[in-house]
C-alpha positions, 0 to 999 in steps of 0.5 A: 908909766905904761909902755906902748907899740912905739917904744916896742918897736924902736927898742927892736929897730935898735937892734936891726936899724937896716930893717924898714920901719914897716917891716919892723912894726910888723914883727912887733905886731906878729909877736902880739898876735902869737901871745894874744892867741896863747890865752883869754888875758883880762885885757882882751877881754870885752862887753857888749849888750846883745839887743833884741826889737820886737817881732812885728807882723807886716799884713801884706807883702808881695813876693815873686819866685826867683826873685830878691825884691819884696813889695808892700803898699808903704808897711816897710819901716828903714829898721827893718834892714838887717832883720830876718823875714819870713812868711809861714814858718820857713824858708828865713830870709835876710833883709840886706836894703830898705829901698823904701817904704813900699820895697825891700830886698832879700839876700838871696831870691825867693824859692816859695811860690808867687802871691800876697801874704803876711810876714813876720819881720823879727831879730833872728840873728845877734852880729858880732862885734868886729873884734869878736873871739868868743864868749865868756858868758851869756846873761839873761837878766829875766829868768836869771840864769845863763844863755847857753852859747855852746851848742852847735847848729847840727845839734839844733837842726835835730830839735827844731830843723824849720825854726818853728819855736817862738818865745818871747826871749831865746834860749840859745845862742847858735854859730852860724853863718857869716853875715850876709848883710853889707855894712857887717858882710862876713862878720861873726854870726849867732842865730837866736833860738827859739825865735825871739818876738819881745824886747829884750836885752842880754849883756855878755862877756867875750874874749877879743880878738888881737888887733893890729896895733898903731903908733901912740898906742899904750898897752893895758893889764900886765902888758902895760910894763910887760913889753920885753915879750913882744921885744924878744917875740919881734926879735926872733923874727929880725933874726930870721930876716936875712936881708933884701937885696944888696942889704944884709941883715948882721943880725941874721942868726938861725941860732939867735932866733931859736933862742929868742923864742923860747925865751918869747914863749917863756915870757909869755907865759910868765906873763899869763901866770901874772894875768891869772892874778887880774883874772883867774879865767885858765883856772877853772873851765865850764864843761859844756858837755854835762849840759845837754841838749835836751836841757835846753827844752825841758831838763832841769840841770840848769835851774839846779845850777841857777837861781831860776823858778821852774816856770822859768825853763817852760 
């Protein structure tokens, strides 16, 4: 029967019953954080589909200098909030409220001059799940080859600095700034390269971050009959708590808890040996420096790592 953050923490509070219960829950939460950091285990491990809509072109719009608002005569649809806009070839902006058909705002206040263009509305920018650690893998399911995640926004700002490449599916995925969007406000964020204009999808693998857990919680993978790690993880910590004002902890003990965590970490790592049976991610790495730059504009080591054509990478 798999074990959960219950049966965790009233094993430790077994051991220091004049701790507080909430005090004790977060030891037990503290030592999962330490041992979901050690690792990718398979059981944090997530899948999301990166969804991208076609870019449209807004005939009309109005924008001031100095200003964050955006007007059109009704061109503005309730989707186009958290899209990326621009008119020519750059600066970009974010969409961060749909007032209504006829008004928009930006996340930040135009620096172009005055005057009535065309825009471009379109998805520069993939918003991670909240539980977002890293990727595992991109899929791109049209050309069949991987999208690459790895490099970085230095490296792109060398190839196309003003973003000025279009292609129907990007490339590449790039970190960048947090999301300035209020309903995702500070969540991870990717920037698609080149600038995607046609509906795509692209399913992905990614590495979760740990969580605080809640009571009724039950534990997967090899953690589900594993909970004598996190027990002995929480447990050095009781160790170190030595009380709070006229109550003294018996199990106060510096000693007891050194001991504690070399076997939490011993624990621990017993418990990734059992994980690389599940899945085997520590034993083989991608080396994301034998693809370099310059592949991702017109190299051909992916397509001889890939079952892509050569009109594929063009």
């Amino acid at each position: 029967m798999a074990e959960g953050f219950t049966d965790v923490w009233r094993t430790v509070r077994l051991y220091v019953p004049v701790a507080p219960l909430f005090l004790v829950q977060d030891w037990v939460n503290e030592a999962w954080k330490t041992l979901a950091r050690t690792r990718p285990w398979s059981f944090l491990r997530g899948e999301l589909a990166l969804t991208i809509n076609a870019a449209r072109t807004v005939a009309s719009v109005t924008v001031t200098r100095g200003s964050a608002t955006v007007t059109s005569v009704g061109l503005f649809v309730a989707s186009d909030n958290g899209r990326t806009f621009r008119i020519s070839t750059y600066p970009h902006y974010t969409i961060v409220a749909f007032v209504d058909v006829n008004t928009i705002t930006l996340d930040r206040v135009y620096g172009e001059d005055d005057g009535t263009a065309s825009a471009e509305i379109y998805d520069g920018y993939a918003i991670m799940p909240a539980d977002f650690g890293s990727f595992r893998i991109i899929v791109d399911p049209y050309i069949r080859r991987r999208l690459a995640f790895w490099i970085t926004e230095d490296q792109l700002n060398l190839l196309d600095p003003i973003r000025q490449t279009g292609d129907s599916g990007p490339r590449v995925l790039v970190a960048s700034s947090p999301s300035p969007h209020p309903l995702t406000l500070g969540r991870i964020r990717y920037e698609y390269w080149p600038r995607p204009t046609a509906n795509r999808s692209y399913p992905a693998l990614y590495n979760k971050q740990a969580d605080s857990w809640v009571n009724g919680e039950l534990f997967s993978g090899v953690l589900a009959d594993g909970k004598d790690a996190l027990v002995k993880g929480a447990l050095a910590q009781a160790a170190r708590w030595p009380g709070s004002g006229d109550v003294q902890n018996p199990y106060f003990n510096l000693a007891l808890s050194d001991r504690l965590e070399t076997e939490f970490q011993w624990r621990t790592q017993q418990l990734g040996l059992r994980d690389d049976e599940h899945y085997g991610d520590d034993l083989q790495r991608v080396h994301w420096e034998r693809w370099p730059l310059a592949d991702l504009a017109y190299g051909d080591q992916s397509l001889r790592s890939t079952d892509a054509t050569v009109a594929d990478l063009y």
